[in-house]
C-alpha positions in Angstrom: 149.7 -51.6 20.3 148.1 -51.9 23.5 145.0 -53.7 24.0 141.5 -51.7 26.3 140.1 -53.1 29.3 136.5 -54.5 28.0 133.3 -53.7 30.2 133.6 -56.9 32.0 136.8 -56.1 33.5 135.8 -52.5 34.7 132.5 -54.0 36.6 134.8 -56.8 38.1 137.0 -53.4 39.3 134.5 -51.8 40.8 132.5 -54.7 42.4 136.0 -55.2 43.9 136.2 -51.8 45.5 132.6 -51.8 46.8 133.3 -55.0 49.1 136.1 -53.8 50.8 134.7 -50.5 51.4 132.1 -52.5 52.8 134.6 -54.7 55.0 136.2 -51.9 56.4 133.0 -50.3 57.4 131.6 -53.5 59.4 134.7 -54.3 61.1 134.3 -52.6 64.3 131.0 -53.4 65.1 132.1 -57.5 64.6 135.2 -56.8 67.0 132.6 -54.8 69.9 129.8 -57.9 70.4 133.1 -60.4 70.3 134.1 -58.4 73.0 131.2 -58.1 74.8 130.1 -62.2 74.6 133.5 -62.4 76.4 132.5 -60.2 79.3 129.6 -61.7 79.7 131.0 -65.4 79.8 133.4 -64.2 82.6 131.2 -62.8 84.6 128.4 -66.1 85.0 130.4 -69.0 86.1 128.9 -72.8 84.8 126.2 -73.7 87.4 127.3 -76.9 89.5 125.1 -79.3 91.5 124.3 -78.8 95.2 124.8 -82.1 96.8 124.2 -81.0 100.4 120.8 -80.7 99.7 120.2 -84.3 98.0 118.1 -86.7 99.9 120.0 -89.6 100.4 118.3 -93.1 99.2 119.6 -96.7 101.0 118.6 -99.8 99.2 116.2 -102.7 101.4 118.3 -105.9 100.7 115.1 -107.7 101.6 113.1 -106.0 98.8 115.0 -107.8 96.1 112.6 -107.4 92.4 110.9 -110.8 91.5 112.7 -112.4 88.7 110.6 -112.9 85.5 109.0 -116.5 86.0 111.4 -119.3 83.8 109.1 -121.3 81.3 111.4 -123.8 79.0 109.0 -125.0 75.9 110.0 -126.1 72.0 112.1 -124.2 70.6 114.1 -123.0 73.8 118.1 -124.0 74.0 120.6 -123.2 76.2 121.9 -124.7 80.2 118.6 -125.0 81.3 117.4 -127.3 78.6 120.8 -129.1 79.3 119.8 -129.3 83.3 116.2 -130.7 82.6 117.0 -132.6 80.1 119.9 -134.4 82.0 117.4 -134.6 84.9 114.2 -135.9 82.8 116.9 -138.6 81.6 118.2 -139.9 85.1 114.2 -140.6 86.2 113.5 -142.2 83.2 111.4 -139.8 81.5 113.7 -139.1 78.9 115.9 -141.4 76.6 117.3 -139.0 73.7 120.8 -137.2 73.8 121.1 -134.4 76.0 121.7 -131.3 73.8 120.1 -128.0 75.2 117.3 -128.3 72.7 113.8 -128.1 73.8 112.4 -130.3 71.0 109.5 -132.6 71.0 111.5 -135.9 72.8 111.5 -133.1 75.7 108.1 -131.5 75.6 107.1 -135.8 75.4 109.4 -136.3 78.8 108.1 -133.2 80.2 104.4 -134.5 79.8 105.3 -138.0 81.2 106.9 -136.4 84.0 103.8 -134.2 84.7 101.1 -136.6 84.0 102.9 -139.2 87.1 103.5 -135.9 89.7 99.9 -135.1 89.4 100.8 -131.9 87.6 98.9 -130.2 84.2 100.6 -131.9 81.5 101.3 -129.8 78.6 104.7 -130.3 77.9 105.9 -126.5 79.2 108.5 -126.7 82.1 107.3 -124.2 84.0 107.9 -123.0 87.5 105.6 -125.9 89.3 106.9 -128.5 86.9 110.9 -127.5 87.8 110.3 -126.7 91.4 108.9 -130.7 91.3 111.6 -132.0 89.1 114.1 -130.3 91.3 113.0 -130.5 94.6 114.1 -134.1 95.6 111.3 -135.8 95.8 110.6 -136.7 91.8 109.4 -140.2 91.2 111.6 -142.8 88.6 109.2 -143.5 85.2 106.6 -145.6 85.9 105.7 -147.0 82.9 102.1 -147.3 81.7 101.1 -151.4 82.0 100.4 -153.0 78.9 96.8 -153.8 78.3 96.0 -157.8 79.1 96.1 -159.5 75.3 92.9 -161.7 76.5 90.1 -159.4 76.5 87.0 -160.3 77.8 85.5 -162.6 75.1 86.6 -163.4 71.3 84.6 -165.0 69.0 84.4 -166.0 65.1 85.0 -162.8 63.2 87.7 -161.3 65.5 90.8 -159.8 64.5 94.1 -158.8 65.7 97.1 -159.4 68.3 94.2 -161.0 71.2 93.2 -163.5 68.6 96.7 -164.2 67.5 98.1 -164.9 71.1 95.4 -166.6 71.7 95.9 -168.8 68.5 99.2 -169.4 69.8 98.7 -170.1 73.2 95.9 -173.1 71.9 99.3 -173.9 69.7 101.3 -174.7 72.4 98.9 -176.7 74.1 98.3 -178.5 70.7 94.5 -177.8 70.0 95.6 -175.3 66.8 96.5 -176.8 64.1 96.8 -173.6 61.6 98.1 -170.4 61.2 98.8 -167.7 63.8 97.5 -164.8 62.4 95.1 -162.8 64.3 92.2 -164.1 62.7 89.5 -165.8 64.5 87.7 -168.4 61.9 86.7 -171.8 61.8 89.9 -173.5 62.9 90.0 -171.1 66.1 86.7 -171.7 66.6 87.1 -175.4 66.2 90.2 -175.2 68.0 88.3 -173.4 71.2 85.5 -175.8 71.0 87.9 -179.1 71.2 89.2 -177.1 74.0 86.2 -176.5 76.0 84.9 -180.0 75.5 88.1 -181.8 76.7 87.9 -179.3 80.1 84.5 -179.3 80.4 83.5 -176.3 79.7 80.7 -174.8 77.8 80.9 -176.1 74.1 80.1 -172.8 71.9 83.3 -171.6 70.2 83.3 -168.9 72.1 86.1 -167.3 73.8 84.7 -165.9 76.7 85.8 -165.3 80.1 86.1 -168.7 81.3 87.4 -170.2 78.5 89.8 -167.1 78.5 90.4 -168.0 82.0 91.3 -171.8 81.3 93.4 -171.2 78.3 95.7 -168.9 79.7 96.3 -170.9 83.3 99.6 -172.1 84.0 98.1 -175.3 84.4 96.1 -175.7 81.1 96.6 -179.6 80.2 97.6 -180.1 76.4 95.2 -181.4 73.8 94.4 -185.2 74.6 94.4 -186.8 71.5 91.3 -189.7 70.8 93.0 -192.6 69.1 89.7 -193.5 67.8 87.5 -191.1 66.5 84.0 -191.2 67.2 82.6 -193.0 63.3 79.2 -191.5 63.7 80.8 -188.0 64.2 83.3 -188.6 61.1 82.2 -187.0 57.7 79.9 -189.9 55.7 81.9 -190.5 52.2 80.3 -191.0 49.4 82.2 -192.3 45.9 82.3 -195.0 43.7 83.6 -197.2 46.4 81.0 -196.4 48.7 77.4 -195.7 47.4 74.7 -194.8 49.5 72.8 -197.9 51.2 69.4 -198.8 48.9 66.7 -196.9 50.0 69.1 -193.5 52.1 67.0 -190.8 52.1 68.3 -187.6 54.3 66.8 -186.5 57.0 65.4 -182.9 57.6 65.8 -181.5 54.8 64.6 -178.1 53.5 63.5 -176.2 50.5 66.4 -173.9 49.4 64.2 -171.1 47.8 61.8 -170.9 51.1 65.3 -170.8 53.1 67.5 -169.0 51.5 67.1 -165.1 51.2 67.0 -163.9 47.6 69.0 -161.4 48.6 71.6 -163.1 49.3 71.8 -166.4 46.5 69.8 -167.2 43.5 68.3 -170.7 43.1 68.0 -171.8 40.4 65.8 -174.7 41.0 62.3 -174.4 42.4 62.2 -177.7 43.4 65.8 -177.6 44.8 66.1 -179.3 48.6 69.0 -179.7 51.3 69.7 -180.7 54.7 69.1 -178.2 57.2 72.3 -177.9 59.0 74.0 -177.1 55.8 71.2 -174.5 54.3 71.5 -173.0 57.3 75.6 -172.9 57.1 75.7 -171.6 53.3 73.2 -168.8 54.8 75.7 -167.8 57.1 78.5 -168.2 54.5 76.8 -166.3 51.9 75.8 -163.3 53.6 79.9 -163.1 54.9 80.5 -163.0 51.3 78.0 -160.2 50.7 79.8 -158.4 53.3 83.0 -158.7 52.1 81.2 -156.6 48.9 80.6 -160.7 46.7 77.4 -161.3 45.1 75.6 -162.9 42.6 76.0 -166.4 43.3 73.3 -168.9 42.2 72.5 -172.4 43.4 71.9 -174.7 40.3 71.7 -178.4 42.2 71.4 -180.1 45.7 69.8 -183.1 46.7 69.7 -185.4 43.7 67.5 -188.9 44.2 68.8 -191.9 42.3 66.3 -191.8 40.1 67.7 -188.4 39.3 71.1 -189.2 39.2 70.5 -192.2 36.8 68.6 -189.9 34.6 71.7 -187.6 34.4 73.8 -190.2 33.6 72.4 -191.7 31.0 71.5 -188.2 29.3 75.8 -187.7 28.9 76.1 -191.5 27.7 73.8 -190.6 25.2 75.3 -187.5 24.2 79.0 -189.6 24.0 76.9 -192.0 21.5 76.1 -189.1 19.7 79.3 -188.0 19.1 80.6 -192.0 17.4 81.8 -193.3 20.6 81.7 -196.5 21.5 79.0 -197.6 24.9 82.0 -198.6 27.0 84.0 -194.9 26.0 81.1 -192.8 26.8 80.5 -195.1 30.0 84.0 -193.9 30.9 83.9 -190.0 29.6 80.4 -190.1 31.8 82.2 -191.0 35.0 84.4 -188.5 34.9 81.9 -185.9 35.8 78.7 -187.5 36.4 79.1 -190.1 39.3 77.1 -193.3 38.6 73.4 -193.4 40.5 73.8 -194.3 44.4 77.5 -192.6 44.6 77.0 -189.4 44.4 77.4 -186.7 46.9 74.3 -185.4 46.3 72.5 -188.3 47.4 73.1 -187.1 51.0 71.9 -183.3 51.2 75.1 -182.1 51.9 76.9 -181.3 48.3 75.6 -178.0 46.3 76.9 -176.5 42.8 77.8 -173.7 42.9 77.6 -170.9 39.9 77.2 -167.4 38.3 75.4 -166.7 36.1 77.3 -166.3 32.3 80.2 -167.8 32.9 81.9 -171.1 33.6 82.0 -170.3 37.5 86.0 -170.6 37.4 87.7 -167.8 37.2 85.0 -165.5 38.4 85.7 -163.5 42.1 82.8 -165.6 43.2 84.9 -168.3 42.6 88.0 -167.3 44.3 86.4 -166.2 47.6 84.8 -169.2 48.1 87.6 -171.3 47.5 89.1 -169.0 50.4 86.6 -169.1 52.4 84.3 -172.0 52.6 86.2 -174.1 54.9 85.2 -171.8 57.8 81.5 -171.9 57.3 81.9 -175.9 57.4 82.5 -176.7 53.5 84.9 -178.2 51.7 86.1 -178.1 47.6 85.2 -181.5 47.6 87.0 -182.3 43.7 90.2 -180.4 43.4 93.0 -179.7 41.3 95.8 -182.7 41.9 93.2 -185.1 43.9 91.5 -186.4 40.9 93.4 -189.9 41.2 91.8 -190.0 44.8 88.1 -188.9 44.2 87.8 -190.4 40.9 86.6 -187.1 39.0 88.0 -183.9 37.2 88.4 -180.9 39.6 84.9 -179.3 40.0 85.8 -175.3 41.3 82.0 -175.2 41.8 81.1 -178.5 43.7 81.0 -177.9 47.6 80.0 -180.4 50.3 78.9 -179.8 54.0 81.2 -181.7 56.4 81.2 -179.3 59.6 83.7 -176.4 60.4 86.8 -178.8 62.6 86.5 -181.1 59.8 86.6 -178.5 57.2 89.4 -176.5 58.7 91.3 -179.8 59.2 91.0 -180.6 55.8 92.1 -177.2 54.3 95.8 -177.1 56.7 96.7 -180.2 56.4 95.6 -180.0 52.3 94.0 -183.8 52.4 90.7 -184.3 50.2 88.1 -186.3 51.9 89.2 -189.3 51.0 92.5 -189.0 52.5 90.8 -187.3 55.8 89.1 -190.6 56.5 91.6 -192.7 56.3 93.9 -190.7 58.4 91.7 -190.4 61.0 90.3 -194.1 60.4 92.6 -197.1 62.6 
């Protein structure tokens, strides 16, 4: 049985038909305007150019264009940095390796270089700076003079590389006995002022321009060392072995409280006295200490008369008696902090205890700084730790004594208590 076309197949059909009708229909009217865009073309030839009417133009070899203006700065590589680089470095200018690399070795080279040819130095190579690099005439570095290490004057409180060559040089010459470093403290001061006297100079400590001036001569004479020293200029010792003569009394000696600023030391003692010379010295001493940010110090003795002193003593024999011991063992305890009446250092003016308030003194930053310090205000530690078979007594942290700032320096670097100081120094 044979199958009937569906609907879809007879529209298809006749869709079909209806487009080629419609082909054959529009054909010749396709094939005339073909025909006719091909006349057309044939007849209108491409236009070309007429180059008998073109003005000719000759180029002015004198009128060459300015080139951009070369400026070489950080951050620039290449043969140029190369070529100033390798010219920097045979003047001097420059030391680093020569790699094309505008860094900041060059820019410093390029800035050197300016600054000595009088050009604006800012570290751009510019047109001036290259034309004066190049141009035959560039000056070798010159380098900048190191500034004289003896300014115009040093004195006590001075610090740095002038002090420490000038320490040195007073070294050499053998009228500095301590340590080169760059501060100027008692022993420089002591040192300048044996210098000064032995030249004849002005005797002040003071390193000023004619000391400066005689220090650093090529002639300066070496220290002249005094076989003898002078005995009234030698510190006066005091100890069991030499009491004071019957009768000493010190002479101009002062009221500490009426002295001494309260804002600076507490004393204790209304009553308490002192020499002068060494009030004046522990003023000095204690307002360097406030300065350096230490306080509260107190004064709790000074001048002692021997009425005093026997007083004291016999107030810790008693106290020893107290205790079961026998008069000759508390005789003995006694003397090992309490010297007997007419030996001690406090007979003279010159010896002060030293404390803070609260504590046992030892120990205390008070404590340390002084023991740092003292000798270059003119006082020793007069009992120390490991000199106890020489002075006779325990080590006192808190007991000072006023001997002058070249015997106090003295003492401190060569490490001698005061009885070994005198009989160095004594034929």
């Amino acid at each position: 049985m044979q199958n009937k076309p569906t609907v879809f197949t007879i529209i298809l059909w006749v869709a079909l038909a209806g487009l080629c009708v419609g082909i054959v229909l529009l054909a010749p009217g396709t094939v005339d305007a073909y025909n006719t865009l091909a006349r057309e073309q044939k007849a209108t030839p491409t236009p070309t150019a007429l180059t008998a009417s073109v003005l000719m133009v000759t180029v002015d070899p004198a009128n060459t264009p300015t080139p951009t203006a070369l400026i070489l700065r950080i951050g620039v590589q290449g043969d140029e940095v190369t070529r100033l680089q390798q010219a920097l470095k045979d003047l001097g200018y420059y030391t680093a390796e020569v790699d094309g690399q505008y860094g900041q070795g060059t820019a410093l080279a390029v800035t050197l270089f300016q600054a000595q040819a009088g050009l604006t130095a800012d570290g751009l190579a510019g047109s001036d700076t290259l034309a004066a690099l190049y141009g035959g005439a560039a000056q070798t570095y010159i380098p900048t003079p190191t500034p004289s290490p003896t300014p115009s004057v040093l004195q006590k409180g001075a610090q740095g590389d002038s002090v420490k060559a000038l320490q040195q040089r007073l070294k050499d010459l053998g009228y500095y006995q301590g340590s080169v470093d760059g501060d100027y403290g008692g022993g420089t001061e002591a040192a300048i002022r044996l210098f000064q006297q032995q030249n004849g100079l002005t005797v002040d400590g003071v390193s000023g321009t004619a000391t400066m001036a005689a220090v650093y001569a090529s002639d300066a004479p070496p220290v002249t060392i005094t076989p003898t020293p002078d005995p009234a200029a030698m510190p006066m010792l005091v100890n069991r072995d030499n009491p004071v003569p019957d009768g000493y009394l010190p002479e101009d000696m002062v009221n500490l409280r009426n002295t001494l600023p309260a804002s600076l030391v507490y004393v204790k003692g209304s009553e308490i006295q002192g020499v002068r010379e060494a009030v004046d010295a522990l003023a000095v001493m204690f307002a360097a200490a406030k300065s350096d940010g230490i306080t509260g110090f107190q004064i709790s003795a000074g001048y002692r008369s021997v009425a005093y002193q026997q007083e004291l003593f016999n107030a810790s024999v008693d106290k020893y008696l107290a205790e079961g011991r026998s008069r000759t063992s508390a005789i003995s305890a006694t003397r090992l902090t309490v010297a007997d009446p007419g030996t001690s250092e406090h007979h003279i003016g010159l010896a002060f205890d030293l404390t803070v308030a609260g504590t046992t003194f030892k120990g205390t930053k008070q404590q340390i700084w002084l023991h740092q310090n003292c000798w270059d205000y003119g006082f020793i530690v007069r009992y120390q730790e490991g000199k106890e078979k020489l002075t006779g007594f325990v080590a006192e942290a808190w007991h000072i004594r006023y001997v002058g700032v070249q015997h106090a320096t003295a003492m401190r670097d060569q490490d001698l208590c005061l009885e070994e100081y005198i009989q160095l120094l004594t034929p």
